[in-house]
Residue frames as a rotation matrix with the C-alpha (Angstrom) as fourth column:
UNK 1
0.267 0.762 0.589 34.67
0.171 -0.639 0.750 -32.73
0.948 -0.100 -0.301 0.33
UNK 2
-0.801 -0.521 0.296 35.46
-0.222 -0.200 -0.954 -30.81
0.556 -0.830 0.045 3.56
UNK 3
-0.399 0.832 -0.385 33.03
0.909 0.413 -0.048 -31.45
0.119 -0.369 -0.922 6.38
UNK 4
-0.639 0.593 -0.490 31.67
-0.147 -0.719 -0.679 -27.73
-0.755 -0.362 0.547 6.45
UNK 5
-0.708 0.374 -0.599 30.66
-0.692 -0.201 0.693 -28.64
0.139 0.905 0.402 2.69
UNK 6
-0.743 0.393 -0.542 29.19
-0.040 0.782 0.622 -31.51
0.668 0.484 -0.565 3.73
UNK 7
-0.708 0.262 -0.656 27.42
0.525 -0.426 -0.737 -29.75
-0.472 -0.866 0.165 6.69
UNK 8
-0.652 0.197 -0.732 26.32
-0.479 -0.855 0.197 -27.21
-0.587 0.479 0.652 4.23
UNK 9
-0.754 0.357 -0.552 24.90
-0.413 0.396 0.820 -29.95
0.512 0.846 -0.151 1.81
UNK 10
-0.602 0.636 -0.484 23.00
0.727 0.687 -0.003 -32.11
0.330 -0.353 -0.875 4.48
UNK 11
-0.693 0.332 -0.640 21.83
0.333 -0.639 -0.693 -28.72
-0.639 -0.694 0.333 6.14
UNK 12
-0.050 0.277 -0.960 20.99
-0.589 -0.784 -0.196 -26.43
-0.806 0.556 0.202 2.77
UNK 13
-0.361 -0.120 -0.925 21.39
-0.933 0.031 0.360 -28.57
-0.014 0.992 -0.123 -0.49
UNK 14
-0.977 0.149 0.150 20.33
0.174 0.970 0.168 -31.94
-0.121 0.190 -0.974 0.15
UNK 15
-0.375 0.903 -0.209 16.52
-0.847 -0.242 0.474 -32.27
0.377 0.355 0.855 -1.62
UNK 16
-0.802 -0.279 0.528 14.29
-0.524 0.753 -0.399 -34.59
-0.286 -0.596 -0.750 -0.23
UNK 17
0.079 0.859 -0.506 11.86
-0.847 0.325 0.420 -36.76
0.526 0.396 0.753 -1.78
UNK 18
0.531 0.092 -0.842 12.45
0.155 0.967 0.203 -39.68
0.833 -0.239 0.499 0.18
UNK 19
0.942 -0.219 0.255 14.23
-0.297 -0.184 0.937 -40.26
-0.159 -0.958 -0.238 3.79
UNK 20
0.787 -0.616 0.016 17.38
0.590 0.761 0.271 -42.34
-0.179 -0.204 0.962 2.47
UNK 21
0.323 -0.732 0.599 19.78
0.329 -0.507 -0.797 -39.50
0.887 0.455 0.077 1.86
UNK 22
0.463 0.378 0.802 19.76
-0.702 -0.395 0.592 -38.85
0.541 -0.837 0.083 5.28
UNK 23
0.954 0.099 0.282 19.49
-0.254 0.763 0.594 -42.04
-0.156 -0.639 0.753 6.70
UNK 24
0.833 -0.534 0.144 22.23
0.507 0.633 -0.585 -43.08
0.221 0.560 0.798 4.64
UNK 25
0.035 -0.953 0.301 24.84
0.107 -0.295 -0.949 -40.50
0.994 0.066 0.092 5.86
UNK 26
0.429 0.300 0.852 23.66
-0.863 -0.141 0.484 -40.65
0.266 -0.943 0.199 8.98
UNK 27
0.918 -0.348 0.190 24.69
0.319 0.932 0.171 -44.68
-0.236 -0.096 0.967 9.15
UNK 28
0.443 -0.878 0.182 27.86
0.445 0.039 -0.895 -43.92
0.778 0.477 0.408 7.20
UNK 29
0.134 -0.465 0.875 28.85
-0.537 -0.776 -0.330 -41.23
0.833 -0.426 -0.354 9.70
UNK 30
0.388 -0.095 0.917 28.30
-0.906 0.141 0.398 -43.63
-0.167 -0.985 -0.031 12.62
UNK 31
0.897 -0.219 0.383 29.89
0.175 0.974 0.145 -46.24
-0.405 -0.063 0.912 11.15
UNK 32
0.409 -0.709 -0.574 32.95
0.105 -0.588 0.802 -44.12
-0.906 -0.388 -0.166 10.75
UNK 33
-0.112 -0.612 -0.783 32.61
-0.566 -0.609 0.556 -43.22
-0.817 0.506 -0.278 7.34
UNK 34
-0.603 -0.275 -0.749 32.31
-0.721 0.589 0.364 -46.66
0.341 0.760 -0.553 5.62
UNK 35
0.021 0.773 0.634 29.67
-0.460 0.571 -0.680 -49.37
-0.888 -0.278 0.367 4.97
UNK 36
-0.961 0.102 0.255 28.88
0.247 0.730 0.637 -52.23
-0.121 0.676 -0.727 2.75
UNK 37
-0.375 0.922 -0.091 25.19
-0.730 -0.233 0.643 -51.59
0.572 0.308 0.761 0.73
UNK 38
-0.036 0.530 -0.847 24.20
0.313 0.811 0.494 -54.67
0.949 -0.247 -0.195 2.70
UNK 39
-0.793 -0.246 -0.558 25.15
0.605 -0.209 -0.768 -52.93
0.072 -0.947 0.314 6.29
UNK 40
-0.950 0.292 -0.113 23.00
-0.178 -0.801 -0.571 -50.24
-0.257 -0.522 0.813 5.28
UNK 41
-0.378 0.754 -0.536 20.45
-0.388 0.397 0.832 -52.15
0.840 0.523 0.143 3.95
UNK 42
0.120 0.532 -0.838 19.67
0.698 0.555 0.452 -53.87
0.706 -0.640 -0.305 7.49
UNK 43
-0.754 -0.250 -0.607 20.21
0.599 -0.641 -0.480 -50.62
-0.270 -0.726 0.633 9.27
UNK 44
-0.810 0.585 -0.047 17.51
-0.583 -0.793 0.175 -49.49
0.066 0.169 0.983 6.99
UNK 45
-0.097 0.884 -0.458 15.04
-0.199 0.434 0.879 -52.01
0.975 0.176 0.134 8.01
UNK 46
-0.654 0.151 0.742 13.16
-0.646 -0.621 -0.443 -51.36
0.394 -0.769 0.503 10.70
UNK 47
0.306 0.736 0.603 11.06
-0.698 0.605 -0.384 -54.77
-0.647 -0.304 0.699 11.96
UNK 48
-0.800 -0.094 0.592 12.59
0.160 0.918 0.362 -57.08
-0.578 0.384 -0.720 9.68
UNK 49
0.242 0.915 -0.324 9.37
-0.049 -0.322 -0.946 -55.92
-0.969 0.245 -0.033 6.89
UNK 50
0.737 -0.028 -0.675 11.14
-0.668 0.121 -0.734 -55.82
0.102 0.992 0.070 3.89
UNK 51
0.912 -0.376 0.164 13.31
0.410 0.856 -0.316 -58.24
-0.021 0.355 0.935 2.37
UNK 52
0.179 -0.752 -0.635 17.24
0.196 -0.605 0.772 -56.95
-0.964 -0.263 0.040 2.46
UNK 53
-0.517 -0.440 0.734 17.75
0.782 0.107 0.614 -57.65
-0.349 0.892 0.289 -1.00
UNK 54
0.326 0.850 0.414 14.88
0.935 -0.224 -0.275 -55.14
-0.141 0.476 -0.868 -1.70
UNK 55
0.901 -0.072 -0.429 16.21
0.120 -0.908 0.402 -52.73
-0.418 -0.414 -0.809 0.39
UNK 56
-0.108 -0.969 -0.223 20.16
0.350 -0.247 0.903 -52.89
-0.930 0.020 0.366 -1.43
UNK 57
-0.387 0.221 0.895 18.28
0.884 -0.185 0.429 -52.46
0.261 0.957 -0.124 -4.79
UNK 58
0.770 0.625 -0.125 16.97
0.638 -0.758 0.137 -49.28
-0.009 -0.185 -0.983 -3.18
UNK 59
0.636 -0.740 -0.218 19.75
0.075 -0.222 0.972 -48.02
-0.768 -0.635 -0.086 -1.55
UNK 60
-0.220 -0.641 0.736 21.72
0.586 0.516 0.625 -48.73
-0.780 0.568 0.262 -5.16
UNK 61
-0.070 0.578 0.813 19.10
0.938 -0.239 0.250 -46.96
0.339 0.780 -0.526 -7.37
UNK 62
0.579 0.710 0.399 18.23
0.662 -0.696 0.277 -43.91
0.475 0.104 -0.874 -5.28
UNK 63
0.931 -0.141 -0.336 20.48
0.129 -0.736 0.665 -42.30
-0.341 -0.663 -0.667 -2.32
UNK 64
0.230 -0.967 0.112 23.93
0.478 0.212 0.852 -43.54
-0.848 -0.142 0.511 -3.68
UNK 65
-0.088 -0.396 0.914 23.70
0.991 -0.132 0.038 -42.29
0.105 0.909 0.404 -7.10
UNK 66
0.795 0.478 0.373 22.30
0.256 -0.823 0.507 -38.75
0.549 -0.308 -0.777 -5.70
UNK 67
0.704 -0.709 -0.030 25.14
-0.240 -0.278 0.930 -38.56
-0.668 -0.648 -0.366 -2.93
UNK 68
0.212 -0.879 0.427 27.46
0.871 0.369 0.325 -39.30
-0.443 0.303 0.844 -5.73
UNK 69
0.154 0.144 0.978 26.56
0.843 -0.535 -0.054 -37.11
0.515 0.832 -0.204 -8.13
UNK 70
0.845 0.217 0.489 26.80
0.095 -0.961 0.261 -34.42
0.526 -0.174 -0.833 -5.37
UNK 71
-0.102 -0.900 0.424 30.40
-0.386 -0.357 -0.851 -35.45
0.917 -0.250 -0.311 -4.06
UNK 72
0.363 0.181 0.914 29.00
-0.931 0.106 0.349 -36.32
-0.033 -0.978 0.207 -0.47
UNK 73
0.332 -0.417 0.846 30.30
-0.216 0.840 0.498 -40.52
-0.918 -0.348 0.189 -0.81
UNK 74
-0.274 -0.688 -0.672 32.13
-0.961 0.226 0.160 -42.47
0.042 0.689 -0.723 -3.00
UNK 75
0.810 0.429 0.399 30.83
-0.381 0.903 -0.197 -46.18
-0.445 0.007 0.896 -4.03
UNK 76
-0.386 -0.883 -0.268 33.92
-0.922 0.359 0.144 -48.79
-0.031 0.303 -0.953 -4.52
UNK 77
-0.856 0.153 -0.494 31.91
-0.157 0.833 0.530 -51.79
0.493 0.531 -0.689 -5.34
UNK 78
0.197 0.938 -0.286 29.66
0.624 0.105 0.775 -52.58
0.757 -0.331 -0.564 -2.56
UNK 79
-0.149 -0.118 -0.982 31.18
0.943 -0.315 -0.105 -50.20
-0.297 -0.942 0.158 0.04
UNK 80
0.458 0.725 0.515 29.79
0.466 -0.689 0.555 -47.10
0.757 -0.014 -0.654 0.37
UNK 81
-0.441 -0.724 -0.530 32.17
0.895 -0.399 -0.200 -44.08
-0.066 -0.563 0.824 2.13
UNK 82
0.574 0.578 -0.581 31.81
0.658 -0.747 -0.094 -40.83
-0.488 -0.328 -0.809 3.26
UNK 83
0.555 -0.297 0.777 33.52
0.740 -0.251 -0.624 -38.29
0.381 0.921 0.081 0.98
UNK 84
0.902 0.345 0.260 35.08
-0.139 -0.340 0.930 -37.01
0.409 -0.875 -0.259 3.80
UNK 85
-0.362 -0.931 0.045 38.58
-0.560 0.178 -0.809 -37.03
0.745 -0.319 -0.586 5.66
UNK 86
-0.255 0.299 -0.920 37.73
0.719 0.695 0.027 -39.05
0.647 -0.654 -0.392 8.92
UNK 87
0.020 0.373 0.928 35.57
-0.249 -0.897 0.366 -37.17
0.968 -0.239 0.075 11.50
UNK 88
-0.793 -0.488 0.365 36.03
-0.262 -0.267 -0.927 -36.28
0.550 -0.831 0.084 14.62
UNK 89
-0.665 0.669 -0.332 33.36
0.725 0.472 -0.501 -37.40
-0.179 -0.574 -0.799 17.54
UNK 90
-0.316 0.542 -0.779 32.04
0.158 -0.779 -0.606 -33.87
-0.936 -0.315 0.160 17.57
UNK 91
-0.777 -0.133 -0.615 31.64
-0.614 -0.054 0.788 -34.32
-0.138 0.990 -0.040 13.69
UNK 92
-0.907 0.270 -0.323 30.13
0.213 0.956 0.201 -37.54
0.363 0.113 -0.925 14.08
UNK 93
-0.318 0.778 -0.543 27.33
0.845 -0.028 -0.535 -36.07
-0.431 -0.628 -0.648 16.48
UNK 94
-0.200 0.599 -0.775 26.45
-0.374 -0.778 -0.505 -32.75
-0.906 0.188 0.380 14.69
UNK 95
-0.795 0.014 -0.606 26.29
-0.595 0.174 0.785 -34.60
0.117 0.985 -0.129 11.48
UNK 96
-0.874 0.359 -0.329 24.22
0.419 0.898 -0.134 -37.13
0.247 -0.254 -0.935 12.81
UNK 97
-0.561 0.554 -0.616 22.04
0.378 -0.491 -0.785 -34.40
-0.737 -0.673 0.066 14.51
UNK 98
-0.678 0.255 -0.689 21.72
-0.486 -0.859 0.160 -32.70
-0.551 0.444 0.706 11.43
UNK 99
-0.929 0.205 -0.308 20.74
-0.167 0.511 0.843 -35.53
0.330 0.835 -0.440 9.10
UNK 100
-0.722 0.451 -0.525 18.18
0.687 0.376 -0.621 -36.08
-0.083 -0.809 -0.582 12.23
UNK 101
-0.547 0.165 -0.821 17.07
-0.021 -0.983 -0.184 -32.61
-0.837 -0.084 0.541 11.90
UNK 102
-0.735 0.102 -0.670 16.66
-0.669 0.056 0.741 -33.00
0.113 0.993 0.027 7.82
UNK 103
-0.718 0.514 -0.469 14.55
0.308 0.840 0.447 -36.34
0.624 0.177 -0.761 8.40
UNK 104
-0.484 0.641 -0.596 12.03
0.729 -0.082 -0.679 -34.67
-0.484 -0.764 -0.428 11.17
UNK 105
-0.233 0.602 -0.763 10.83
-0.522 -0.740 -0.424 -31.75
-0.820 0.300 0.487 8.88
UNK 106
-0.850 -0.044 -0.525 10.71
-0.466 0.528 0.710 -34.13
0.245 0.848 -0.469 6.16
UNK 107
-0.608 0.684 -0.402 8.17
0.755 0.655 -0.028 -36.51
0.244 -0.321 -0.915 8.19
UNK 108
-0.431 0.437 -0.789 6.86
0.055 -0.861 -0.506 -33.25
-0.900 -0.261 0.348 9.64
UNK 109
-0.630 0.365 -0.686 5.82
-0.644 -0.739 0.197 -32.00
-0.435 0.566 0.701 5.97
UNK 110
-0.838 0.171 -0.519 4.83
-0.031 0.933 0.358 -34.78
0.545 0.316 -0.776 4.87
UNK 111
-0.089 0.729 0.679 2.00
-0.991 0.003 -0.134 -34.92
-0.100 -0.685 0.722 8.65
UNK 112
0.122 0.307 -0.944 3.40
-0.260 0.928 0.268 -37.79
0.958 0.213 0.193 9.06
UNK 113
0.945 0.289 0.150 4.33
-0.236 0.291 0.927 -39.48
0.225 -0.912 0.343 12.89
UNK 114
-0.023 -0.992 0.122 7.75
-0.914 0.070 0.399 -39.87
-0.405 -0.103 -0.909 14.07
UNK 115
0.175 -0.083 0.981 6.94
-0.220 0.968 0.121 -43.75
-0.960 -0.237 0.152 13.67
UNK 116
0.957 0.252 -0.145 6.32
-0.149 -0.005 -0.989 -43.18
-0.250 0.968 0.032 9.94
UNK 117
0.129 -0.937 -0.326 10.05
-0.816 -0.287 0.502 -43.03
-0.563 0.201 -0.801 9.12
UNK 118
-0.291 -0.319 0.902 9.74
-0.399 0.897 0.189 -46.41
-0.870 -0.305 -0.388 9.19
UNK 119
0.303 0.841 0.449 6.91
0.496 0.263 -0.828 -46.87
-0.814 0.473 -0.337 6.67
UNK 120
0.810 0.252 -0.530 7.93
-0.265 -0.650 -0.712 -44.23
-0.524 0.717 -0.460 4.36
UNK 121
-0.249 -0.925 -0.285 10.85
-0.887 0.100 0.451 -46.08
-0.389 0.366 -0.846 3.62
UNK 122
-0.499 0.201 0.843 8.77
0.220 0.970 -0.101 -48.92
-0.838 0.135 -0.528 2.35
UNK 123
-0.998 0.041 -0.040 7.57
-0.047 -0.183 0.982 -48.91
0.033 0.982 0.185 -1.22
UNK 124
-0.212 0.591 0.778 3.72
-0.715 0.449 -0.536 -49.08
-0.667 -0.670 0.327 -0.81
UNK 125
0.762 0.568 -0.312 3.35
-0.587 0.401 -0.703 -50.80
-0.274 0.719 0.639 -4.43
UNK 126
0.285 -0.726 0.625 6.13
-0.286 0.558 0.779 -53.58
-0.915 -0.401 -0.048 -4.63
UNK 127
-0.557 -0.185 -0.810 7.86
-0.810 -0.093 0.578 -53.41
-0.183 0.978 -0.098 -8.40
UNK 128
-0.998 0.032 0.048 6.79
0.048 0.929 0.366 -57.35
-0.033 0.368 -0.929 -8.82
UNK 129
0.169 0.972 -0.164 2.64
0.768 -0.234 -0.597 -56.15
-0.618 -0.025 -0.786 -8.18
UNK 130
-0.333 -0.528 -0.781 3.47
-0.159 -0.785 0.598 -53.20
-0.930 0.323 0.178 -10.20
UNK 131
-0.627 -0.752 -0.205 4.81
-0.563 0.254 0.787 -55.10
-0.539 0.609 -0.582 -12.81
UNK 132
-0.801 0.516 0.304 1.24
0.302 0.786 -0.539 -56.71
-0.517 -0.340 -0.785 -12.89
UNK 133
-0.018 0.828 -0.560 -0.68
0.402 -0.506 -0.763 -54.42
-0.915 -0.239 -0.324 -12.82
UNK 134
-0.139 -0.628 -0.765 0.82
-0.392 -0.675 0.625 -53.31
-0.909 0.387 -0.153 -15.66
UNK 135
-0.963 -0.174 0.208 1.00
-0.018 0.806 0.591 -56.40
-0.271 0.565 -0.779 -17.68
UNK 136
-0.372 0.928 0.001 -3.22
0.805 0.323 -0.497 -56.33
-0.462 -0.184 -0.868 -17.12
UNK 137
-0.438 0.293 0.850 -3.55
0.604 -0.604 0.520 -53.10
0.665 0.741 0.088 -18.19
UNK 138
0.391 0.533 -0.750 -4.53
0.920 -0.194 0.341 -52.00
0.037 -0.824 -0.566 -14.87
């Protein structure tokens, strides 16, 4: 993928229902491209609140198979790449902006607070309560 496409995708094509598509190329981009699902797992926790493991089963299930499926990274066991020749600084910083950009109207529609980022990346029902509730008939 060239980086206007992938300019084009984070700008115009990327759907959001959640913040981690974003977040997630956002990290990748400032970590020049390449991460381990653990790296971005503790880059996505914000206070130490969730457990990491929770967060690499997230990360695994939701943004990575999306950002495959659309070309944008490439998943070689646990590392996690940008789909992407290597980017220039000035790459690195409008991508970053943008993904920035993408995650503020997101929280925006949403009426949530900037702080929320944080929160909305947290599950509020935890599969294992869930999984309860469930079992009860609740």
């Amino acid at each position: 993928m060239e980086f206007g496409a992938l300019m084009r995708f984070v700008q115009e094509g990327m759907v959001l229902n959640h913040v981690y598509q974003p977040l997630l190329i956002k990290y990748l981009a400032l970590k020049s491209g390449r991460a381990t699902v653990r790296d971005l797992a503790v880059l996505f926790l914000t206070g130490g609140e969730q457990p990491i493991a929770y967060l690499e089963e997230r990360i695994r299930r939701m943004p990575v198979p999306v950002l495959v499926s659309h070309g944008v990274i490439e998943v070689d066991g646990d590392v996690v790449r940008l789909n992407v020749p290597a980017l220039t600084t000035e790459e690195v910083g409008r991508l970053v902006k943008a993904c920035e950009r993408r995650l503020e109207e997101f929280v925006g529609q949403r009426g949530l607070v900037a702080q929320a980022v944080a929160v909305a990346c947290r599950d509020p029902v935890p599969d294992v309560l869930r999984g309860q509730a469930r079992a009860r008939g609740a």
